[in-house]
BAMI-953289 format. One record per residue (C-alpha): x, y, z. Coordinates in Angstrom, 2 decimals, always signed. Layout:
site c1: X; c2: Y; c3: Z
...
//
This chain:
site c1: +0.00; c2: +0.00; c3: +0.00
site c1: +1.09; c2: +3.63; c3: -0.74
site c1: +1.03; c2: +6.27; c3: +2.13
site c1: +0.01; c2: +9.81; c3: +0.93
site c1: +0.36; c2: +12.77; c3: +3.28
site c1: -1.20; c2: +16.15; c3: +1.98
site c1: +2.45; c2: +18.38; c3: +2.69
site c1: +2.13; c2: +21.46; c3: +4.61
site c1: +1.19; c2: +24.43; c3: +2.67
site c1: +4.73; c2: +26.69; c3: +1.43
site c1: +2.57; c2: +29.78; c3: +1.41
site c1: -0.93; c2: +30.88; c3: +2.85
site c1: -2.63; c2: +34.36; c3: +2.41
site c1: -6.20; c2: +35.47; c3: +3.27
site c1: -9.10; c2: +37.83; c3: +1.87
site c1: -8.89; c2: +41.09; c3: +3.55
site c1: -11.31; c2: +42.61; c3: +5.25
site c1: -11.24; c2: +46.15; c3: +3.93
site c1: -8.16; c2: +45.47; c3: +0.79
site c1: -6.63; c2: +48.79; c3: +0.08
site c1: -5.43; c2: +48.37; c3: -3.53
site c1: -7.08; c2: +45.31; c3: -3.96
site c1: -8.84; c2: +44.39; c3: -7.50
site c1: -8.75; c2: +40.59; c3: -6.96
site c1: -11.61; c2: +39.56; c3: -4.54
site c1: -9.51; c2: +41.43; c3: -1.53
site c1: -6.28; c2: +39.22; c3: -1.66
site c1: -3.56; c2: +41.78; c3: -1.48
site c1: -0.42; c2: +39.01; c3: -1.06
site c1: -0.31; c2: +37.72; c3: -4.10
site c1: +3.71; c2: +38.72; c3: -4.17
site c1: +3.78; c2: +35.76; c3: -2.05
site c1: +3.24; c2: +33.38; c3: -4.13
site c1: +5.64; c2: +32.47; c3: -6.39
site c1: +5.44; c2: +33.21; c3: -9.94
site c1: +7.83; c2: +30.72; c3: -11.83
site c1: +7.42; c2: +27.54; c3: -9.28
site c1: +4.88; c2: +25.09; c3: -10.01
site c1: +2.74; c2: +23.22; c3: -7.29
site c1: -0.86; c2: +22.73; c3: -6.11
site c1: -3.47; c2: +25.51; c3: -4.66
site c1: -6.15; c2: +24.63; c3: -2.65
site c1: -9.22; c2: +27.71; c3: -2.18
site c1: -11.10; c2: +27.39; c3: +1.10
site c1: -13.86; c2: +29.70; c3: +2.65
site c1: -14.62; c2: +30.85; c3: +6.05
site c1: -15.99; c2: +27.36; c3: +7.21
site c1: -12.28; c2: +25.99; c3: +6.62
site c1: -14.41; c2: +23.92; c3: +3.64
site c1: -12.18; c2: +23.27; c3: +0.90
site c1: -13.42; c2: +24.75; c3: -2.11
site c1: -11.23; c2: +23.70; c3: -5.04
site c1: -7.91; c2: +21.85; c3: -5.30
site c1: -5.66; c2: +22.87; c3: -8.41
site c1: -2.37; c2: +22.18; c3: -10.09
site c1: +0.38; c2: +24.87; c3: -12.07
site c1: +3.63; c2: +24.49; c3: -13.78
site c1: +3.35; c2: +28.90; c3: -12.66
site c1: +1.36; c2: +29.33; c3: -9.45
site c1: +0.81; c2: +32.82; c3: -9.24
site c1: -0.90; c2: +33.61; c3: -13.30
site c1: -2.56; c2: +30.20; c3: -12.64
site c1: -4.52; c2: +31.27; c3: -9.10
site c1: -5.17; c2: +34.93; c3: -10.94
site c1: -6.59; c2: +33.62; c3: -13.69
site c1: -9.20; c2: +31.29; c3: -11.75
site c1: -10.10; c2: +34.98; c3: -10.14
site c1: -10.30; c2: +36.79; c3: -13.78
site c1: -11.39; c2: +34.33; c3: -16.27
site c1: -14.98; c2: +34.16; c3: -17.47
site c1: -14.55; c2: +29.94; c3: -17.79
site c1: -12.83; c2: +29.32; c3: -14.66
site c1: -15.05; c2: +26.44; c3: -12.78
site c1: -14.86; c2: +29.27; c3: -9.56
site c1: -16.46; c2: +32.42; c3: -11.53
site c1: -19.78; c2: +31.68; c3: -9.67
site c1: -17.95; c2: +31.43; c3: -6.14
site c1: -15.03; c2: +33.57; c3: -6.05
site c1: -16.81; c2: +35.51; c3: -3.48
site c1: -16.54; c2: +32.24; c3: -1.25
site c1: -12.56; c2: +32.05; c3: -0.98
site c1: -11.04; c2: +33.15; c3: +2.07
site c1: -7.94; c2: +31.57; c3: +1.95
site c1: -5.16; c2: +30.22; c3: -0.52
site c1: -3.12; c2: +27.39; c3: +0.25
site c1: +0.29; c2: +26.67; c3: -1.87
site c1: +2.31; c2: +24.02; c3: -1.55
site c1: +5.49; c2: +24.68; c3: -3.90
site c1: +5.79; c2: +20.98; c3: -5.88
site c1: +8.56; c2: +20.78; c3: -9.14
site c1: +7.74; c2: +17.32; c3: -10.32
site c1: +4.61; c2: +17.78; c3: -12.46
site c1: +3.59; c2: +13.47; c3: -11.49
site c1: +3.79; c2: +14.67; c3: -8.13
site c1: +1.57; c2: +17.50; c3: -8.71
site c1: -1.09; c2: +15.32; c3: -10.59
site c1: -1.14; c2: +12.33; c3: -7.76
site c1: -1.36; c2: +15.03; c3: -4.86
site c1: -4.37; c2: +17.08; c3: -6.56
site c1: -6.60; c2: +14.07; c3: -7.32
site c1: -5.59; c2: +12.79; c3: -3.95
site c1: -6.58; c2: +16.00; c3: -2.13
site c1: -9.78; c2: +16.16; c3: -4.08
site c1: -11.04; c2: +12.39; c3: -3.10
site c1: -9.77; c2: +12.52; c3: +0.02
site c1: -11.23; c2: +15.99; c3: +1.04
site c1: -14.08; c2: +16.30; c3: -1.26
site c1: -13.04; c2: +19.77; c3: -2.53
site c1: -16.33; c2: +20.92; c3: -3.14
site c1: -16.13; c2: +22.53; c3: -6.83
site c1: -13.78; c2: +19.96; c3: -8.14
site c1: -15.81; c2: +18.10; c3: -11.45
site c1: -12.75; c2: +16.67; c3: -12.68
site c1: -11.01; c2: +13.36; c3: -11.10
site c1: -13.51; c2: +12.50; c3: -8.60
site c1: -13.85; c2: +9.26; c3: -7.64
site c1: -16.28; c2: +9.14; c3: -4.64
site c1: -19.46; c2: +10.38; c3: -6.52
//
């Protein structure tokens, strides 16, 4: 059998109460997150409720772009994220195994893709 831990999140920021110079949803740290490392995100709300897991080869145009773009599967609920979770991951099989292992194992709630426990 193969153990799988979920690894401890490299970077976390949070929605902002009142953002000052804020145009994405109120996260103002996105200089945190590193633009040319690749890795999984994971978008929870207040609840601590796990939103939607995702994978990047670039983190930081990858999270922006689920917060800009009109086809993103969280344009309906971007209002719900509180919190973004990184955890910085090079090897792209790595990436792959951890996101569908995070989204069967937590149930990310907007996940479509790669679930297995429907």
């Amino acid at each position: 059998m193969i153990t799988i831990t979920i690894p401890t999140p490299d970077v976390s920021i949070t929605k902002q109460a009142n953002p000052v110079l804020s145009h994405i949803y109120g996260f103002t740290d996105f200089i945190q997150i590193p633009r040319d490392y690749g890795g999984i995100f994971m978008f929870y709300n207040d609840d601590n409720e796990l939103l939607f897991v995702g994978k990047a080869r670039k983190l930081r145009p990858r999270i922006k772009k689920h917060f800009e773009d009109t086809v993103s599967v969280m344009k309906d609920h971007r209002d719900e994220v509180t919190r973004i979770d990184v955890c910085l991951i090079e090897d792209p099989v790595h990436r792959e195994i951890y996101e569908t292992y995070i989204v069967n194992k937590m149930k990310a709630k907007y996940n479509v893709e790669k679930v297995l426990y429907k």
